[in-house]
C-alpha angles and dihedrals in degrees: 000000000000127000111227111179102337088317127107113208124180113261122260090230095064090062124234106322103183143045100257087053074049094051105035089050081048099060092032083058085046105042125074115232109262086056090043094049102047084047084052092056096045081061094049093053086061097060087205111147110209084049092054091045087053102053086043088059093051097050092049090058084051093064096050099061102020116072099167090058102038100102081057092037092060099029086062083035089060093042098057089043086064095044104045084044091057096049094047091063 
């Protein structure tokens, strides 16, 4: 677990824990890009951090396991690290 702002979020490096990490891996693996990528700024828009931490996590799994995506995977990966860094200050 890691605090963030008050918040505590599960660590990455424990893996998706719970069915909405589940859920949400599951439509990034699904959705093309363009799609994905309208629905991850939506949730950046929120701000909100666990939602944020969630999304990272997923995408993490995706890299793992998706080599055709992985430039996009880390690219969004990097995107949602800055952003949960900047609202955690």
């Amino acid at each position: 677990m890691h605090e963030r702002d008050g918040v505590t979020v599960p660590c990455a490096d424990a893996g998706i824990l719970e069915p909405v990490g589940v859920a949400i891996l599951d439509f990034l693996d699904r959705a093309e890009p363009p799609e994905a990528d309208a629905w991850i700024a939506k949730a950046r828009k929120t701000g909100s951090i666990p939602l944020l931490n969630r999304i990272h996590t997923a995408l993490l799994a995706l890299s793992a396991i998706s080599s055709d995506r992985r430039v996009w995977l880390k690219s969004r990966m990097e995107l949602i690290a800055s952003q949960i860094a900047g609202l955690a200050t």
